[in-house]
C-alpha positions in Angstrom: 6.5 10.1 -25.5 7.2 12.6 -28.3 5.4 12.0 -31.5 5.2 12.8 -35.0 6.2 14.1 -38.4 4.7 17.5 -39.3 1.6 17.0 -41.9 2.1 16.6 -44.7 5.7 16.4 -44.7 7.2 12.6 -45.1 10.6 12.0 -43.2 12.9 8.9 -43.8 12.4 6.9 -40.8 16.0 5.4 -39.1 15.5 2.3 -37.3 18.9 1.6 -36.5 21.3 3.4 -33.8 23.2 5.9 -35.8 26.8 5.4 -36.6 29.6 6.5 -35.7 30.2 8.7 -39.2 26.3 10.0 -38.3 27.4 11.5 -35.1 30.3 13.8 -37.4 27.7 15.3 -39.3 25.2 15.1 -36.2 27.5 17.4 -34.8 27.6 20.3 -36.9 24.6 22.2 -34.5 25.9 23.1 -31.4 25.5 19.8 -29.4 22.7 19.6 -26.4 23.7 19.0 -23.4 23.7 15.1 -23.0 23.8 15.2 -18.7 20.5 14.4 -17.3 19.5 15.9 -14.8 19.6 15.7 -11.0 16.4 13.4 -10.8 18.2 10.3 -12.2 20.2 10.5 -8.9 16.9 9.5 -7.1 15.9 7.0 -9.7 15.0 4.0 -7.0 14.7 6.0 -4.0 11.5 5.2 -3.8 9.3 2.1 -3.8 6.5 3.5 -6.1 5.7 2.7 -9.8 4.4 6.2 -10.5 7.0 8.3 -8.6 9.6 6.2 -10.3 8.5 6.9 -13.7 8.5 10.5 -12.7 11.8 10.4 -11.7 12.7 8.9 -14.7 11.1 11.4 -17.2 12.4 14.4 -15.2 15.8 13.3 -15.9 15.2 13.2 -19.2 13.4 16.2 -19.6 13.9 19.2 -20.7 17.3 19.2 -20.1 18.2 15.4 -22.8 15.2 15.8 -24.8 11.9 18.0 -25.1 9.7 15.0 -24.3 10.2 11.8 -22.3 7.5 9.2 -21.5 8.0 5.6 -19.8 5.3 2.7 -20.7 5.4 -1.0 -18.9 3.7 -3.9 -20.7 0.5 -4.7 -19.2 1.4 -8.2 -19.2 4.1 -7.8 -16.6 2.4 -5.3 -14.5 -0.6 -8.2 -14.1 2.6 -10.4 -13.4 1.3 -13.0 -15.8 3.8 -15.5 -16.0 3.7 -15.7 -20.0 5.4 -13.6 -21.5 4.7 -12.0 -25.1 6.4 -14.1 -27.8 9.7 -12.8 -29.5 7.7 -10.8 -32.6 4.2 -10.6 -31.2 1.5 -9.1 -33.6 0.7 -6.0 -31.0 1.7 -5.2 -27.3 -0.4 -3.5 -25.0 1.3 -0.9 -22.8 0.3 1.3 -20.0 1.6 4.8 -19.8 3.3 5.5 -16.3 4.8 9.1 -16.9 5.0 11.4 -19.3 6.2 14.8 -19.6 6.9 17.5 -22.3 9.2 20.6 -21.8 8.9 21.8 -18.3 5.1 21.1 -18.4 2.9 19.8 -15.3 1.5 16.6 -15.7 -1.7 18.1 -15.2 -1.7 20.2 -18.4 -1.4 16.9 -20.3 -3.5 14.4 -18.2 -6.7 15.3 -20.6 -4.6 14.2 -23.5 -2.5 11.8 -22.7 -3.6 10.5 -19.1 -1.0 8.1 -17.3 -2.4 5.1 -16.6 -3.7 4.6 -19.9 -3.0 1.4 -21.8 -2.1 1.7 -25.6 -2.0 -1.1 -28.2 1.1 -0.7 -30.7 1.4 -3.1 -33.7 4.3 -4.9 -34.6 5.5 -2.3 -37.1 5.9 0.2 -34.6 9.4 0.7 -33.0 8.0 0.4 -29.4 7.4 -3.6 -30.7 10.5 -3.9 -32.2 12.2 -2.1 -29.7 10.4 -5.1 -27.2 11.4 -7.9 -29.6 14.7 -7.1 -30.8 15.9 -6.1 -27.2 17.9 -3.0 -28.6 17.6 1.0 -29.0 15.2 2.5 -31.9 16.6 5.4 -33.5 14.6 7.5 -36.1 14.3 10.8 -37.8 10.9 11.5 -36.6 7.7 10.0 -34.7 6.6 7.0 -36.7 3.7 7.4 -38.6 1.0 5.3 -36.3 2.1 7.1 -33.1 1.5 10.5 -35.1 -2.0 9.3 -36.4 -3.1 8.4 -33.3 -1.6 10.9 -31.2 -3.5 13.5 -33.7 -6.8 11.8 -33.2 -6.7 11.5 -29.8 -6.0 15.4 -29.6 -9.4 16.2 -30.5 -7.8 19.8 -32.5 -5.5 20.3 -29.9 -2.9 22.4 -31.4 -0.4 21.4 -28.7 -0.5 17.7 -30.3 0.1 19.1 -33.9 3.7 20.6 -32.1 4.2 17.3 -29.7 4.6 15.1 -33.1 7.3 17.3 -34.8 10.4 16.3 -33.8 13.9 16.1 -35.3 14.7 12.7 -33.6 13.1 9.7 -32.1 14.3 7.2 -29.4 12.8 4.2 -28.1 14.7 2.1 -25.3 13.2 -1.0 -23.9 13.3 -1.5 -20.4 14.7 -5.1 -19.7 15.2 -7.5 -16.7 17.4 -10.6 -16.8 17.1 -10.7 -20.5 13.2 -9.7 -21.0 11.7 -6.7 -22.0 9.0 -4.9 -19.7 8.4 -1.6 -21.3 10.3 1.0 -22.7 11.6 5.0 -22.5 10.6 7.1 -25.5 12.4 10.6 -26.2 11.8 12.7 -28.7 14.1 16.4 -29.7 11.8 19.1 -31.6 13.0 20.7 -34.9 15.9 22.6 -35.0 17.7 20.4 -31.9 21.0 18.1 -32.7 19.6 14.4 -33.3 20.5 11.9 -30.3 24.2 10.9 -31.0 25.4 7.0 -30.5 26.8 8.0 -27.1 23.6 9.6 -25.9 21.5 6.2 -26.9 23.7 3.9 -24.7 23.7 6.8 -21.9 19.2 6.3 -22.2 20.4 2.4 -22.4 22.4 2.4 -18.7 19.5 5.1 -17.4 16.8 2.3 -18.7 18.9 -0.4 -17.0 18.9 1.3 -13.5 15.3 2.4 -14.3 14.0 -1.3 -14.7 15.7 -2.6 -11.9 13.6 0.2 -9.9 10.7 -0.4 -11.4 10.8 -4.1 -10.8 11.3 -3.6 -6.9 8.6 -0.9 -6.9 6.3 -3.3 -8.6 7.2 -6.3 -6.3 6.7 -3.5 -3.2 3.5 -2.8 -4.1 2.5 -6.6 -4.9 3.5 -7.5 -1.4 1.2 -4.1 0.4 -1.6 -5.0 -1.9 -1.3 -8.8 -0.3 -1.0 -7.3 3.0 -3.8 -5.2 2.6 -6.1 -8.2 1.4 -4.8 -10.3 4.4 -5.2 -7.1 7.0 -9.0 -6.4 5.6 -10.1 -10.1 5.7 -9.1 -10.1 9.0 -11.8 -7.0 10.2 -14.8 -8.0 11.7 -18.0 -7.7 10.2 -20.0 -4.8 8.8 -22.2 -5.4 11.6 -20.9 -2.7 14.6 -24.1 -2.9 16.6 -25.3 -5.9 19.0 -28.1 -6.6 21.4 -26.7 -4.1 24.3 -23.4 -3.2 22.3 -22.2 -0.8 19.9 -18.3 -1.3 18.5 -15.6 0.4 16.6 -12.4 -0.5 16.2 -9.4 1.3 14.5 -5.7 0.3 14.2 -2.1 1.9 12.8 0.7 -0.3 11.6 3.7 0.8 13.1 5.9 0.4 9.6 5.7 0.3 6.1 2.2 -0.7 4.7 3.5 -3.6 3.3 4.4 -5.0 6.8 1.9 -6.9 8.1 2.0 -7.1 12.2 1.0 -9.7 15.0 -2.1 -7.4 16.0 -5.3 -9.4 15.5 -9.2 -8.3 16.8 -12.5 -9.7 16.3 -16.4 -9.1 17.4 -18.4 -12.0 17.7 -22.2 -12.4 18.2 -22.7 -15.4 20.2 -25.9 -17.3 21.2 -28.5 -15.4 24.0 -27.4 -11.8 22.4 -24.1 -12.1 23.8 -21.1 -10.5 22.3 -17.3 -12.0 22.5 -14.6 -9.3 21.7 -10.6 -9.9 21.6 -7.6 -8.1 21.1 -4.4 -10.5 20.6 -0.7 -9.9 19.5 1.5 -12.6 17.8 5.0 -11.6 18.7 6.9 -9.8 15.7 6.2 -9.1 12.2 6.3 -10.4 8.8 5.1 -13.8 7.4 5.3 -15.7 10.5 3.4 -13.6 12.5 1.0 -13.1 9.6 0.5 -16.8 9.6 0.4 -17.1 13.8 -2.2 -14.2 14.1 -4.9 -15.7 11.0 -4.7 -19.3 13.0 -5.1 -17.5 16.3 -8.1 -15.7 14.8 -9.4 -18.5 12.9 -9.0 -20.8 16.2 -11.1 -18.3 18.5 -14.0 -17.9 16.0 -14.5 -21.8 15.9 -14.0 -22.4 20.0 -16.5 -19.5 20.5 -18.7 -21.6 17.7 -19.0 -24.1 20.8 -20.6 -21.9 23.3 -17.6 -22.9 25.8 -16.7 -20.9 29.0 -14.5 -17.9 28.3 -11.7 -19.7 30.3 -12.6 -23.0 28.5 -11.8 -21.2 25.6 -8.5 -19.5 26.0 -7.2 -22.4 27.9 -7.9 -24.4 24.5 -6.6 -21.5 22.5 -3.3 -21.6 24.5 -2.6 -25.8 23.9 -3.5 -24.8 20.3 -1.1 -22.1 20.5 1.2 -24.6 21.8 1.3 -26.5 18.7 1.5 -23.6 16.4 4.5 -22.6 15.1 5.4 -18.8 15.7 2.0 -18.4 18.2 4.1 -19.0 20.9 3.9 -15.8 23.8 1.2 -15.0 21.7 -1.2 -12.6 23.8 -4.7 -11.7 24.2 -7.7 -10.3 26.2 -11.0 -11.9 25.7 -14.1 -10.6 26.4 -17.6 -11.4 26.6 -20.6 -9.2 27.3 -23.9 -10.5 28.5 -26.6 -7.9 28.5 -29.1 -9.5 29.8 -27.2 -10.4 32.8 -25.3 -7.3 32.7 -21.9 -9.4 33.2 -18.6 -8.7 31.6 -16.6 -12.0 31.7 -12.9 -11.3 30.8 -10.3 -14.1 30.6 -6.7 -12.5 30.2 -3.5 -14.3 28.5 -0.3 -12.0 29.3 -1.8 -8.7 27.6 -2.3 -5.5 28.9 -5.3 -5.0 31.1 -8.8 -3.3 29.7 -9.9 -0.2 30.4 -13.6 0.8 31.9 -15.4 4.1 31.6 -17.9 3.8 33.7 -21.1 6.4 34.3 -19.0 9.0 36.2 -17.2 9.7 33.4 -13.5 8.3 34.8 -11.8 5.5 32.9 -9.5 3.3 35.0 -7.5 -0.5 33.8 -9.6 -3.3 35.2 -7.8 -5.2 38.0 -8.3 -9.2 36.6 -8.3 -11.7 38.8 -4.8 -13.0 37.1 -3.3 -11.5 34.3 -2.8 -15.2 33.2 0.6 -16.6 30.5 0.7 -15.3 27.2 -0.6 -18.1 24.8 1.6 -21.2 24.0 3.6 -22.1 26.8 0.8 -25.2 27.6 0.0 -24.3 31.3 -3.7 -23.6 30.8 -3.8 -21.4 33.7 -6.7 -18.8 33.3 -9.1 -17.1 35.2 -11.9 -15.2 34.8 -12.8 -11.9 36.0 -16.5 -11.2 36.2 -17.3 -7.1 36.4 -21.5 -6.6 37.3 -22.4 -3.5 34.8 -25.2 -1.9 36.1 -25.2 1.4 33.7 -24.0 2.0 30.3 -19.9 1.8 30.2 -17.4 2.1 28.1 -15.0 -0.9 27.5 -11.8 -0.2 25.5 -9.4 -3.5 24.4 -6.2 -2.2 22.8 -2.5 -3.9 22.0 0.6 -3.0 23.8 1.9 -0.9 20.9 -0.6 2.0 22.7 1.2 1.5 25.8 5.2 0.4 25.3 7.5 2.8 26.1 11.2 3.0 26.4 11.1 6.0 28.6 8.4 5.3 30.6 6.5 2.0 33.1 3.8 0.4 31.2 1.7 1.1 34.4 2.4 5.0 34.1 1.4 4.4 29.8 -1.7 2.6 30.6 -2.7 5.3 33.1 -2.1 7.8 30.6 -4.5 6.0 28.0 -6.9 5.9 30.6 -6.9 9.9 30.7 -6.6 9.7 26.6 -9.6 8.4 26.5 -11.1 10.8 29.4 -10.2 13.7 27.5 -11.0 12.3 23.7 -14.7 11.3 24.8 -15.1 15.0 26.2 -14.1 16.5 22.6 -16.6 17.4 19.8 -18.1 14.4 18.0 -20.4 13.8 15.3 -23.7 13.7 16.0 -24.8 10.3 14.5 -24.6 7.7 17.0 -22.6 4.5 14.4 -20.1 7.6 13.6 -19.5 8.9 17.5 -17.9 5.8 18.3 -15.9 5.3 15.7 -14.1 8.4 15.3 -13.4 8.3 19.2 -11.6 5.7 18.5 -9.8 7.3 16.0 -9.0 10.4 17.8 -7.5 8.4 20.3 -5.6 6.3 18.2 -4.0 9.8 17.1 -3.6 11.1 20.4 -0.2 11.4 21.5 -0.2 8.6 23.9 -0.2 6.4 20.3 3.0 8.3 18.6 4.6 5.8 16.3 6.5 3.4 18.0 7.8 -0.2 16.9 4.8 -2.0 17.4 1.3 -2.0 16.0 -1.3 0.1 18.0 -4.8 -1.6 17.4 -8.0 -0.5 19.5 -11.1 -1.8 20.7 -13.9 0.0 21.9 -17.5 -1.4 22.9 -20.5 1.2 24.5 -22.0 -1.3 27.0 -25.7 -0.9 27.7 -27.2 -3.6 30.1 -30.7 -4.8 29.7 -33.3 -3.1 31.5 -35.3 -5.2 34.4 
């Protein structure tokens, strides 16, 4: 946003789009070029508030005007649903972009920071601009913007030049008839004023520019809920059991926003056991959202029983049954006994684990049946029981770390087996909660997990048996 009058020095303020008979006087100065510039082309191109904005005020700048800035009403960016009333007594506006001359944002962010929310009073033409739904034109910065912006410069003599200008534009930003922010351009001394057909060429850039915005806004809505959903569906803080130490790690395969079918959970269970799972509900989106938190959900209460492991997948599969989008659902369910030095795994239709045992080899367990994915109703699961006599490493993962169109999931899941071979004999941070974990990250990395179309999600657990 370009600001104000010189000091000292009052202007007549214009508050109305300039005529048709302004723009033959308007024209006596050699004319600026009115073409913005190539940035407007990727005005929507991306699904992000801030680079939006920045698109925006590079179009506009320096090539239309010496200073371009974009504000969206706070209201609308909280997405309350009511709105401002037709002449309000202030708004509050957050500053998404700003830029002046060929300037980095940086050389400005002390001054005028974006992200920062400003409260302009009804006399201002930003609020009238809002209210009346059409263009602000005027001869200069009004005087609260240059008060204001003068103050907050703190002696900067870059401010005292940012509020001189020769002419002043506001355009609201509107969507299906209500405004949710605006454009601001100001020209500095000496440059033509903005002609009529310049202010409706700002009014169709501010058109395309809202309709951006708006799908930016609702982008980020739906990856901030996917986020919320993804993170309530981690296990606890708590990584390190009676006889087990986990970490866990996982990559979504595409946009953040997208919320997958992986699901995984660690749960402490009566006599210092541990139950870990890995599932997949098919797909992506909503329904497999929904499928995957009632798979979760279902697990944690069944295990709240102290059932058998097949017990409890065979009652996980009828529930799956009756769940919408949970059919072929699929999962691996563990359970580690310490004391006993058992590992009891129960497999519905998902890819077999993997054991590292004390000779330093990893190698996919052979179960006693692979068993149905979940939801087809045949409850027919066994269990495989593994004696582990020294410490071992047990690795559950999802299928997206072993699909491939170019290869047998056989040969993929061997090749994860030597991933993890050659990722434990890397370099690794010395602390024992961290060595774990960034394993697993460094083999979630490894390119044996290159993005593919599926979620990769993976599962490690250090078993350590009791001693005698």
């Amino acid at each position: 946003m370009r600001p104000d009058t010189p000091p000292g020095k009052a202007r007549p303020l214009r508050n109305e789009p300039r005529s048709r008979t302004d723009d033959s006087h308007a024209a006596q100065p050699p004319p600026r070029r009115s073409a913005f510039s190539p940035a407007a082309d990727v005005i929507g191109s991306e699904l992000d508030l801030r680079l939006t904005g920045s698109h925006v005020v590079h179009a506009l700048t320096p090539g239309f005007c010496d200073a371009a800035s974009v504000y969206l009403l706070e209201r609308w960016l909280r997405e309350e649903n009511a709105y401002p009333t037709a002449d309000p007594p202030q708004i509050e506006a957050r500053r998404l972009a700003l830029r002046v001359g060929t300037d980095a944002v940086e050389d400005w962010a002390g001054l005028l920071p974006d992200g920062e929310v400003i409260v302009f009073p009804r006399e201002t033409p930003y609020a009238r601009a809002l209210a009346d739904g059409k263009p602000q034109l005027l001869d200069a910065v009004d005087s609260h913007t240059s008060e204001r912006l003068i103050a907050s410069g703190r002696g900067d003599v870059r401010m005292d030049t940012l509020v001189r200008s020769s002419s002043f534009l506001v355009v609201p930003l509107q969507l299906r008839g209500t405004a949710v922010g605006f454009v601001a351009c100001t020209r500095d001394p000496g440059q033509a004023p903005f002609l009529t057909a310049e202010v409706a060429a700002v009014a169709a850039l501010a058109a395309r520019a809202a309709t951006a915005l708006d799908n930016a806004r609702r982008y980020e809505r739906e990856r901030r809920t996917a986020l919320a959903i993804r993170n309530s569906l981690l296990p606890g803080s708590a990584h390190e059991f009676e006889g087990c130490r986990v970490a866990h790690a996982g990559l979504p395969a595409g946009q953040g926003n997208i919320i997958g079918g992986d699901w995984f959970d660690v749960l402490r269970r009566p006599g210092d056991r541990v139950s870990l799972v890995v599932g997949d509900a098919m797909g992506h989106g909503p329904e497999s959202a929904v499928a995957m938190i009632q798979l979760r959900t279902a697990v944690r209460t069944l295990a709240g029983f102290d059932i058998p492991a097949v017990d409890l997948v065979r009652r996980l599969d009828a529930l799956a049954y009756d769940t919408p989008g949970a059919s072929f659902a699929t999962c691996i369910y563990a359970e580690w006994d310490a004391r006993a030095r058992t590992c009891t795994l129960v497999g519905a239709g998902h890819p077999p684990p993997l054991l590292r045992g004390p000779d330093g080899r990893t190698a996919p367990v052979t179960l006693a049946s692979p068993g149905l994915p979940l939801g087809l109703g045949t409850g027919s699961y066994e269990a495989t029981v593994l004696t582990v006599d020294e410490p071992s490493l047990l690795a559950l993962y999802s299928d997206g770390l072993v699909e491939s169109r170019d290869a047998d999931i056989d040969q993929e899941i061997g090749r994860l087996a030597l991933a993890l071979d050659t990722a434990a004999l890397e370099p690794a941070p010395a602390e024992e909660d961290q060595r774990l974990q960034s394993l697993c990250r460094r083999l979630l990395r490894s390119p044996i997990a290159a993005a593919g179309a599926d979620d990769r999600t993976l599962l490690l657990a250090e078993l350590t048996p009791g001693k005698d």
